[in-house]
ZAMARGU-4260 file (C-alpha; in steps of 0.2 Angstrom, whole numbers, plus 5000, padded with zeros to 4 digits):
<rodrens>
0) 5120/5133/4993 | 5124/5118/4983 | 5120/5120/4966 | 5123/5104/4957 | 5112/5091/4944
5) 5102/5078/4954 | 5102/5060/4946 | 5086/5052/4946 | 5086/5033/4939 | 5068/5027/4937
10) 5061/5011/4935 | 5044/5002/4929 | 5031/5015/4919 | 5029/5031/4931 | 5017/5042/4928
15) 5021/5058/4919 | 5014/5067/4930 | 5024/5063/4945 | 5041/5065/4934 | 5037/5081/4929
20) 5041/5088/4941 | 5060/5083/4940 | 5059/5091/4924 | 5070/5109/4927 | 5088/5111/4926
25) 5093/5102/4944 | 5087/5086/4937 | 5095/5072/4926 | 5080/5059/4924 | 5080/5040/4915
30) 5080/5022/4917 | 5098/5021/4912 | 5104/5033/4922 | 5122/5029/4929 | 5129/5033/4950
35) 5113/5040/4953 | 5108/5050/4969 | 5089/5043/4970 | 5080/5030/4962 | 5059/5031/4957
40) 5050/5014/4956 | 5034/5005/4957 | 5035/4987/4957 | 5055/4981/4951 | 5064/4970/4963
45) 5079/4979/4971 | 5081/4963/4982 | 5091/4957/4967 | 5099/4973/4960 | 5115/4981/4965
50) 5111/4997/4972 | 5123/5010/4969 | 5135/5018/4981 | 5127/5035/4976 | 5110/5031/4982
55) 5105/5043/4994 | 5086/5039/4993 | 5074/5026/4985 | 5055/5031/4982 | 5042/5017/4981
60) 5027/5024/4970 | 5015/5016/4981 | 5011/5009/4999 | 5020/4993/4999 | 5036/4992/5000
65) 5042/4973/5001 | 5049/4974/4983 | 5067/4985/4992 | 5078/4978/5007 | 5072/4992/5019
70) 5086/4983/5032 | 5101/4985/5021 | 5098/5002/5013 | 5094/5008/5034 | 5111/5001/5037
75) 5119/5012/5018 | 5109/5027/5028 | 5098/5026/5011 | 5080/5034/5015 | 5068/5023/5009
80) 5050/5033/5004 | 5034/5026/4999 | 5016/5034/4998 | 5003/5029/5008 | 4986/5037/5007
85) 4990/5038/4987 | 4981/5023/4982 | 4969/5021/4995 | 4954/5028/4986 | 4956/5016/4974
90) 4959/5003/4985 | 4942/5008/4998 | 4930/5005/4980 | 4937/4988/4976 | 4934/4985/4995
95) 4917/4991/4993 | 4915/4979/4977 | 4920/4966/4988 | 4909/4967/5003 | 4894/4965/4990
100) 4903/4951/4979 | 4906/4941/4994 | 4889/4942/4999 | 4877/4942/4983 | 4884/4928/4972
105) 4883/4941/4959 | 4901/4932/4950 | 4893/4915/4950 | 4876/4922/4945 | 4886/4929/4929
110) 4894/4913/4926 | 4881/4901/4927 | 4871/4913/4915 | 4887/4915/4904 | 4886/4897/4902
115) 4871/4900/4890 | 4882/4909/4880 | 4889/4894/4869 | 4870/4889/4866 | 4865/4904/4860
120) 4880/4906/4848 | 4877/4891/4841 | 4860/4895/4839 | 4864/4911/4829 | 4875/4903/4817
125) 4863/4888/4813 | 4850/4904/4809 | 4864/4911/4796 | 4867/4893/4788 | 4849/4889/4788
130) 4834/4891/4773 | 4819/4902/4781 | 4809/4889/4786 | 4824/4881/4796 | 4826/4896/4805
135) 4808/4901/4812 | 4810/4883/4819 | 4826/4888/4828 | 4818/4904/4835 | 4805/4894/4840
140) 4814/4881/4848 | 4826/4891/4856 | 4829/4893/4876 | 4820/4905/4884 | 4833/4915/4895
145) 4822/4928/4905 | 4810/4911/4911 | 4826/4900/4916 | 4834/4918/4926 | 4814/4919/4936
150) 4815/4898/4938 | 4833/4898/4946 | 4838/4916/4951 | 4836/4908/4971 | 4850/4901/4972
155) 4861/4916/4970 | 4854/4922/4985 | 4864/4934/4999 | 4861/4945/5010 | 4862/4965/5011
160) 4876/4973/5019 | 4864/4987/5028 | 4862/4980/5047 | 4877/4969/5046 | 4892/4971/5056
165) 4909/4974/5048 | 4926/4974/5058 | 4941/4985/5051 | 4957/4979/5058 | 4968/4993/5054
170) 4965/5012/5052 | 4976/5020/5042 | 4972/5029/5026 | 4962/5016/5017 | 4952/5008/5032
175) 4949/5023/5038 | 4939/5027/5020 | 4931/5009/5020 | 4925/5012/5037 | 4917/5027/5033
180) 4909/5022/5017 | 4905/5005/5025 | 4894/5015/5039 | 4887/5029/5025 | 4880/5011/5017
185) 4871/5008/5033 | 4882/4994/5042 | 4887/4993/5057 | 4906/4997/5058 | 4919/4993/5073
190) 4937/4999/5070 | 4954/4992/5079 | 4969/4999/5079 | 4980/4999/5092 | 4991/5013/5083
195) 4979/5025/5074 | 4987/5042/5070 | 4979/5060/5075 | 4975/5062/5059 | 4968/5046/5056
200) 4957/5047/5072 | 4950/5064/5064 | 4945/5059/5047 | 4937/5044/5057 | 4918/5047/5055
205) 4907/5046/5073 | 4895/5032/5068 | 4912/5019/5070 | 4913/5010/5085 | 4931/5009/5092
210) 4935/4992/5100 | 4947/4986/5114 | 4955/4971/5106 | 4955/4961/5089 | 4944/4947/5095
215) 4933/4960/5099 | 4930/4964/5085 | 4931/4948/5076 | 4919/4940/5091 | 4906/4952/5084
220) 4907/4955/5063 | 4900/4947/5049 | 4912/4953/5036 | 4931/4958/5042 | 4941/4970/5032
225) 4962/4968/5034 | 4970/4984/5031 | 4988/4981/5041 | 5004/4984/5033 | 5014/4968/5033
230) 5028/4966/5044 | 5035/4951/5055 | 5024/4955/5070 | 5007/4954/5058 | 5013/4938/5046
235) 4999/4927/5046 | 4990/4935/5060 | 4974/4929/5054 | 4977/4910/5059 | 4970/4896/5064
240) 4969/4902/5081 | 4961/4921/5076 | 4949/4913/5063 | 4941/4904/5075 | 4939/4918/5087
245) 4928/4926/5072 | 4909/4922/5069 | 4904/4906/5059 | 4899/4910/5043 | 4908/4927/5044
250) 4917/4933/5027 | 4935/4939/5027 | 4941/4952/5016 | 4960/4954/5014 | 4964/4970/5003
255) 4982/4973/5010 | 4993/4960/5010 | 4993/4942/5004 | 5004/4935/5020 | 4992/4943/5033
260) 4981/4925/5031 | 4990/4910/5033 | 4983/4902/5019 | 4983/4885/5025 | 4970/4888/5039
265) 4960/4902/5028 | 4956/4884/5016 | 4954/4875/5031 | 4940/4887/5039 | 4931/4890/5021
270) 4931/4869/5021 | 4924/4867/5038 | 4911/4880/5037 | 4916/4893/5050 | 4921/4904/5035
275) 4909/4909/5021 | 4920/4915/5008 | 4938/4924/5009 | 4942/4938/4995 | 4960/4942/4991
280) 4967/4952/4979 | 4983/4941/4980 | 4978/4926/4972 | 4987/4911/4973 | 4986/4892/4964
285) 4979/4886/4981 | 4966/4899/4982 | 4961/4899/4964 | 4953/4882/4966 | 4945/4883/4978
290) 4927/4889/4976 | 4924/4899/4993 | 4937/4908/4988 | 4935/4924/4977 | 4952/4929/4968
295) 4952/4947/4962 | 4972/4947/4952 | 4979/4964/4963 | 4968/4979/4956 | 4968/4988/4972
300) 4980/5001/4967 | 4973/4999/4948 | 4967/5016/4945 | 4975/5030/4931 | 4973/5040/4948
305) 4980/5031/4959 | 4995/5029/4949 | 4997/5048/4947 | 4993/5052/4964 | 5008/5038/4970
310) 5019/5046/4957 | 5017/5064/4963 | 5018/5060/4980 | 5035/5050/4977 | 5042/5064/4967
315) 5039/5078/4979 | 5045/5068/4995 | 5062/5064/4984 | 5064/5082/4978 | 5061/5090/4996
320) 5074/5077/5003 | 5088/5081/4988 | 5086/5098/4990 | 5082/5102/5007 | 5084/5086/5017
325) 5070/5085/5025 | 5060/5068/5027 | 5041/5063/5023 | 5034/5047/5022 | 5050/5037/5026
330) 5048/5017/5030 | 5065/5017/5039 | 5071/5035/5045 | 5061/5046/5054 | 5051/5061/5049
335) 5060/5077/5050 | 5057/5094/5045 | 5064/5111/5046 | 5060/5128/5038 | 5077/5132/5030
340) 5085/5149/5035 | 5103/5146/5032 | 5113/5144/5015 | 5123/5128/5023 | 5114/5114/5028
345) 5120/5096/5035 | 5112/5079/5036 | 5118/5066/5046 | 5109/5049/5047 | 5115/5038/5063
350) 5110/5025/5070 | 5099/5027/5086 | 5112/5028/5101 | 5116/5038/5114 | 5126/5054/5112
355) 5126/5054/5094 | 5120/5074/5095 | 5132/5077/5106 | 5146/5070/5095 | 5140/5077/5080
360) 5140/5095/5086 | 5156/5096/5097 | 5165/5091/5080 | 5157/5106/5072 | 5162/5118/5086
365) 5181/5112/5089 | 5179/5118/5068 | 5173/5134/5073 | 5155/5132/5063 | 5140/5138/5071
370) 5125/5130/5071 | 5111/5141/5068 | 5096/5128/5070 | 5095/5111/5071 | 5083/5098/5075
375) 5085/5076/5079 | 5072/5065/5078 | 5075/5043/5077 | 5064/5031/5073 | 5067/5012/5079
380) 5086/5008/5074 | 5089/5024/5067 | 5090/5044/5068 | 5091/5057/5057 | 5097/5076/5059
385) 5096/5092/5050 | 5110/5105/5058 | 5109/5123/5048 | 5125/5132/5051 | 5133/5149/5045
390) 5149/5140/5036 | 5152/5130/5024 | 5157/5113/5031 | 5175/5107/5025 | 5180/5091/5017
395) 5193/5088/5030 | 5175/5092/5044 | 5163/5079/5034 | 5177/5064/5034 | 5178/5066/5052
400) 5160/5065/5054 | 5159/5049/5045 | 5174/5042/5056 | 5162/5045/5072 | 5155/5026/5077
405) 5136/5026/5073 | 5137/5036/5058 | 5128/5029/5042 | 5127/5045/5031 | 5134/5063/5028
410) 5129/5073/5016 | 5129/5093/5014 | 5117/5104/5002
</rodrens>
């Protein structure tokens, strides 16, 4: 078995709690780290760093992962991990802030009531400048706050969310909690999602409605909840053309990602009426002045939790990939696991073409080295394989692999 020092380059602030765990004596762990075999992040562009040579494995301490160039580390046979389900606790309660901010004017209610701040400031300094007699007069004059709240609190009016109807579009890990919380606060909740997962269909609770299509469920809510990942296939899927599938006057909620709405036709909805408010954790100039629009500045994953949960789950999926291989949670290899047994073990990352397998393990046994277990599984462009065997692979065995057309990565622990 190979016993050498794992590299592990970090960057941003990760919680220590997630590198603690590179802590023993198979780990080097820092931000300067030089040829690293892995690299830790949260948020740092790697669109415009050089990644090197050494890389075997980038780990995105959260769910999104449009901050690393997924296509170009694919095509280096880099494993690209994030950690989805991490944050979305965290992410569910700010979505649950949201249904009620867009529906009580409760953040124009505190405004307009702030603005008698300035009144009363002044107010209390004249009182400190002023003889008794000045002062009782300004006591007595003053504005009377709790009348004013009775005489205008009307037109902060909104209505409950028990008895309305919200949509989910997409049920992964977070829709799937804001779903279930949403119905536990009595509304009526209808999920889509064309690709929920078995576990995702379990923890889904019984009072939500599955629908057949999105302008199902659009056709039918009052508030909508986008909880996609973003990819070219959901860029601005709510457009002009889905918006006006949805009811008039329904609010939109867009906790996932900022390119989901096209931004241009979200205005031009709130404009015209058929949208009562949109609220977005990914502000923009455009959306910030515009006063349907409620601009919360990316807290979803703002939690100490969520932060440690994304940095543990980050840490544990790179540790079990540098020392045994196998894959969780990867954005551009497939999953792949298998209970070790044999001291030798050989990882090969190809792209997804026929008779890549068949390659791979006539070249082992033209060497004489006997596979004792070995699994393949791909995902879109590419595939991955872990092959136990009861040698050590030469040098001379591993360069010939890498010669094979369609081979991205070799690697032996």
């Amino acid at each position: 078995m190979n016993n050498r020092k794992f590299r592990i380059q970090t960057m941003n602030k990760i919680a220590a709690e997630g590198l603690e765990l590179f802590t023993d004596s198979m780990y080097e762990l820092g931000p300067d780290i030089k040829n690293p075999d892995a690299i830790i992040l949260r948020s740092a562009d790697l669109h415009k760093f050089e990644i090197p040579g050494s890389v075997t494995a980038i780990a995105r301490a959260g769910a999104g992962f449009n901050n690393i160039p997924v296509e170009k580390c694919g095509e280096r046979g880099i494993v690209v991990f994030n950690t989805p389900g991490a944050n979305a606790n965290a992410v569910k309660e700010l979505t649950l802030a949201a249904l009620f901010l867009s529906s009580r004017k409760i953040i124009d209610s505190i405004t307009w009531l702030l603005s008698f701040k300035d009144h009363a400031d002044k107010d209390h300094a004249d009182k400190d400048r002023a003889d008794k007699n000045c002062a009782d007069k300004n006591r007595n004059g003053g504005l009377d706050i709790p009348a004013i709240v009775e005489k205008e609190k009307n037109r902060f009016e909104g209505p409950e969310l028990s008895g309305k109807t919200l949509g989910v579009i997409g049920l992964g890990a977070i829709g799937v909690m804001v779903a279930n919380d949403a119905a536990a606060l009595g509304m009526d909740v209808i999920g889509f999602d064309p690709y929920i997962s078995v576990n995702a269909a379990w923890n889904l609770s019984r009072f939500v409605r599955n629908a057949e299509s999105l302008e199902a469920v659009l056709r039918d809510s009052d508030y909508v909840s986008i909880h996609v990942p973003y990819s070219d296939k959901t860029k601005d899927m709510f457009n002009a053309g889905s918006i006006k599938m949805m009811k008039k006057g329904a609010r939109l909620l867009n906790f996932a990602r900022g390119g989901l709405a096209k931004e241009a036709d979200v205005i031009s909805a709130l404009d015209s009426g058929h949208l009562s408010v949109y609220v977005t954790d990914f502000p923009t100039e455009e959306l910030l002045g515009h006063d349907k629009v409620i601009c919360i500045p990316h807290l979803g994953a703002s939690t100490p939790e969520a932060e440690i949960n994304c940095a543990i789950n980050a840490a544990k999926q790179l540790k079990d990939f540098l020392e045994n291989g196998v894959i969780e949670n990867s954005v551009n290899f497939p999953r792949c696991q298998l209970a070790r047994h044999s001291p030798y073990r050989l990882l090969v990352a190809n792209r997804n073409i026929p008779n890549m397998v068949g390659q791979i393990t006539t070249l082992l046994a033209s060497g004489g080295i006997n596979i004792t277990d070995l699994i393949n599984h791909h995902k879109d462009a590419y595939a991955y394989n872990i092959i136990d065997t009861e040698q050590e692979i030469p040098a001379a065995m591993l360069s010939a692999l890498e010669e094979i057309p369609g081979i991205v990565r070799v690697r032996t622990i």
